[in-house]
N, C-alpha and C positions, 0 to 999 in steps of 0.2 A: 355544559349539558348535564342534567340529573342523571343518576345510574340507578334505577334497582338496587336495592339492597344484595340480593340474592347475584346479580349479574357482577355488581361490584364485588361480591366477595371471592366469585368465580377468576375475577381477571386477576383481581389479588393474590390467591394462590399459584395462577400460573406463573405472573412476576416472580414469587418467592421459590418455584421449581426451575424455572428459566428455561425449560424445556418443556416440550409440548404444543399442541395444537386445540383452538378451542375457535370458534365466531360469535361473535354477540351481533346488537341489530343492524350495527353501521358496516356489516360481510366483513370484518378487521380479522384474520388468523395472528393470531403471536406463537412463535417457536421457541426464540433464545432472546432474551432481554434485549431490548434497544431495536429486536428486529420486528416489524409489521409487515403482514403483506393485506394485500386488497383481496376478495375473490377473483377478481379479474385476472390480478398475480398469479395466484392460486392452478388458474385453470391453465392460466399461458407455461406452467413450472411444470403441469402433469405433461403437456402436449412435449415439450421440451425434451422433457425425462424420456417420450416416449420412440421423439424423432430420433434422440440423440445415445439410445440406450447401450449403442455401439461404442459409443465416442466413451462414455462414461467411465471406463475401466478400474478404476481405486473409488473404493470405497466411498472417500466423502464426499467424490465429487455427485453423487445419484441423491444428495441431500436439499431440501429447497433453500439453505439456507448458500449454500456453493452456488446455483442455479438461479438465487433471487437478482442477482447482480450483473449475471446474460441477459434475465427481461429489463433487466432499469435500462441498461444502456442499447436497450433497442425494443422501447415501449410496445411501437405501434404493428409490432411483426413479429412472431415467435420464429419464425423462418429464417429471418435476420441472425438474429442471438445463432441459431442452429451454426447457420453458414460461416460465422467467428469462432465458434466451437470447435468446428470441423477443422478449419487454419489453424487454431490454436492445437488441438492433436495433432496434425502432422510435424508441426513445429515439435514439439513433447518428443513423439518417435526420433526424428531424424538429428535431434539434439543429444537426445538420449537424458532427459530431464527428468526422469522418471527414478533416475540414482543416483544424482547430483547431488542429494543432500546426505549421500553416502560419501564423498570425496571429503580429501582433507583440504581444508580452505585454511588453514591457520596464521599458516606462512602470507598467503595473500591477504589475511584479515591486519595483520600488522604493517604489511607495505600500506597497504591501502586501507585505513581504519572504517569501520563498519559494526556497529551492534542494534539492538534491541534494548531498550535501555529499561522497559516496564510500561506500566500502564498510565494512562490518564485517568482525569479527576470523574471519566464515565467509563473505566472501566477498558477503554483502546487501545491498541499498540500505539507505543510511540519507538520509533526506530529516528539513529541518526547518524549518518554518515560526513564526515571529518577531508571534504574534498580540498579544503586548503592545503592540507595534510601529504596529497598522494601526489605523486609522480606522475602525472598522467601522461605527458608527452613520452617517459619510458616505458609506461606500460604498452601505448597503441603502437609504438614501435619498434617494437623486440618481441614484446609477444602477445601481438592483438589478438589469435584465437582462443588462447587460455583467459586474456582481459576479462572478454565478451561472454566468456563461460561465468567468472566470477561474477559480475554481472548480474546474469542469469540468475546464477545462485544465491546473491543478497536478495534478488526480487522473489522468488521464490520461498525464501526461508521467514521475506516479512507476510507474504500469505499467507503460508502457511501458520504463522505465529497470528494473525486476525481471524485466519478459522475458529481455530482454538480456543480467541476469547467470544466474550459476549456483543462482541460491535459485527460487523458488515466490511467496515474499513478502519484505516489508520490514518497515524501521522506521520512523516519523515522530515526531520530538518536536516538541512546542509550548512555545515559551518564552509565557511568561504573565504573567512581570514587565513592570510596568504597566498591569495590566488593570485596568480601571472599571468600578464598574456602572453608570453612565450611557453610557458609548461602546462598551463591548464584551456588556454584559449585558441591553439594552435590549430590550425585547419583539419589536421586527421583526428583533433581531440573534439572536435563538437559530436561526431558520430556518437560519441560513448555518451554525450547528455538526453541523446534522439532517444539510444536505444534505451537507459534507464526508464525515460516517460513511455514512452514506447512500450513496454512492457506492462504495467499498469493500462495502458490502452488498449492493449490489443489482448493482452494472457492472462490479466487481471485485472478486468474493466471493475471499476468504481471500491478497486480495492483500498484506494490511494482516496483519502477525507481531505487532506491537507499538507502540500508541497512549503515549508518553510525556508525559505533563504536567511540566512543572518550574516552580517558585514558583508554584506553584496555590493562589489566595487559596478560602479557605472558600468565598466564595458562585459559583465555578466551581466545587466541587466538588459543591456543593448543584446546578448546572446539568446535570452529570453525570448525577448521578442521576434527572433529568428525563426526561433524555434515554435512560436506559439499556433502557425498557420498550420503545421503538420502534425499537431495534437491535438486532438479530438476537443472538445468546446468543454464536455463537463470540466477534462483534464486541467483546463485554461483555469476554471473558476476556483480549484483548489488551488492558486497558487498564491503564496503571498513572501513580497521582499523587504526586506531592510536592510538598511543601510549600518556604518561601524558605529553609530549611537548605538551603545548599550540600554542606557534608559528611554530609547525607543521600544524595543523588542524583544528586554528581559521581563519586565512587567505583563507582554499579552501571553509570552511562552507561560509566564508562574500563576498565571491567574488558571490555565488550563491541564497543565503539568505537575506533579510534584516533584518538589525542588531535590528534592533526595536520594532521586534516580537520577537525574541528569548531571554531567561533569558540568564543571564550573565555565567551561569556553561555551558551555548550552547555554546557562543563565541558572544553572543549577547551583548544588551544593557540594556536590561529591568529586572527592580531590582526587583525581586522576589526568595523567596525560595517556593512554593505549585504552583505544574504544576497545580494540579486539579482545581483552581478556575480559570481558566479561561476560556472564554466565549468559548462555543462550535458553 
C-alpha cells in the first residue's frame, strides 16, 4: 500500500524514537518498536486501565504496552482480561511476588541452571533453561515450596526482562540432554512443567513467542502432550520439539539467534558450562 510522503515520514520517526503514540488511516497506534495496537485495542487498554486501576499497583504495569497482552489473550471481552488480572493480583499478594526479585537466587541458579542469555535477531529476550542439568526429583522433594518459588522467580525475572526490551514477548529453550525418567519425569516432577507454562498462561499471558525443546527424548515429548490439554491453545502454538540431531535444530536456533550469546549445548558459540553466572 502507498503512504504519503508526509505520513511515511511520520511513522518513520516514530520507529527511530521507539517510544510514542501516533494513528495514521488504517486507526494502527505504535508505542515501542515491534509493538502495534488497533483502535479497538486502544479503547479495550483505556477501559482495562480503568476497571482495573486498583489491581495496577507498580508503575509499569498502568502502561498499554503491560496491558496489550490482557486484551490479546481475551480479544472478545475487556472483562475477561479484567477477571485474569484480578487472579493474577491475588496470586502476586499472597505470594508475595512483589520482592522476589529482591531474594538471593544464586545458590538455586546453579543447582538448577537458568539465565537470559541476550537478544534475538529482532531485538527479543531469548532466556534458556538447562533442565537436563537439574535434580528435579530432589528438588520437588525436599524442598517443593522454596522449588515453586524459584519458579516463580525465573518466570518473573524473564518478563520482566521482555518489558524492558522492544518485543511484547520472548523466547525460552530448554536444553533436555540428560533427561531421565526417574529424576526428571517422575510423577511429583510433571507439576513443576504445569506450573512453568502455567505461569506464562495465567501471570504472563503471551509473554512466552516461543517454547524450544532441544534433544527432546520421546518420553518428554509423550509428557508434552499430557500436558498440552491444560495450556491454553495460544500457549500450545508456541511450542516447538527436537529431537538429539543437532543439525536438526542448531541451524533454525542460528538462523534467529545470535550465536554469540548462546553456550555451545544451545547451538551457540560461547564456551561455557554454568548458565547461572551470567550477567542478568
Amino acid at each position: 500500500m502507498f503512504l504519503p510522503s508526509s505520513l511515511f515520514y511520520l511513522l518513520y520517526i516514530i520507529a527511530v524514537i521507539g517510544i510514542g503514540e501516533a494513528k495514521n488511516n488504517a486507526s494502527i497506534v505504535k508505542e515501542f518498536t515491534y509493538v502495534l495496537y488497533t483502535e479497538h485495542e486502544m479503547n479495550q487498554i483505556e477501559m482495562l486501565r480503568e476497571a482495573a486501576k486498583n489491581l495496577l499497583d507498580i508503575p509499569y504495569m498502568t502502561t498499554n504496552k503491560y496491558l496489550i497482552n490482557w486484551i490479546r489473550d481475551s480479544p472478545t471481552d475487556f472483562t475477561v482480561a479484567y477477571q485474569k488480572l484480578l487472579k493474577f493480583w491475588t496470586y502476586r499478594k499472597n505470594s508475595d511476588l512483589d520482592t522476589i526479585q529482591n531474594e538471593d537466587w544464586s545458590g538455586w541458579v546453579k543447582k538448577y541452571p537458568f539465565a537470559i542469555f541476550g537478544k534475538d535477531f529482532n531485538g527479543c529476550i531469548v532466556a534458556g533453561i538447562d533442565i537436563g542439568a537439574w535434580r528435579l526429583r530432589k528438588a520437588v522433594l525436599g524442598n517443593p515450596k522454596q522449588f515453586y518459588r524459584y519458579l516463580d522467580w525465573a518466570s518473573d525475572h524473564i518478563n520482566k526482562a521482555v518489558y524492558d526490551s522492544n518485543c511484547l514477548n520472548g523466547t525460552i529453550i530448554f536444553n533436555l540432554n540428560g533427561y531421565s525418567a526417574r529424576e526428571h519425569g517422575c510423577l511429583q516432577c510433571i507439576p513443576s512443567y504445569v506450573h512453568i507454562i502455567g505461569n506464562f498462561d495465567t501471570h504472563y499471558p503471551r509473554v512466552l513467542d516461543k517454547l524450544i525443546c532441544i534433544n527432546t527424548p520421546r518420553i518428554f515429548q509423550q509428557l508434552l502432550l499430557l500436558i498440552k490439554p491444560v495450556t491454553s491453545p495460544y500457549s500450545v502454538t508456541t511450542f516447538e520439539t527436537y529431537g538429539f540431531d543437532r543439525s536438526e535444530w542448531e541451524p533454525i536456533i542460528q538462523s534467529r539467534i545470535p550465536t554469540e550469546i548462546l553456550p555451545l549445548e544451545f547451538g551457540g558459540t560461547r564456551n561455557r558450562k554454568v548458565l547461572g553466572d551470567q550477567k542478568k
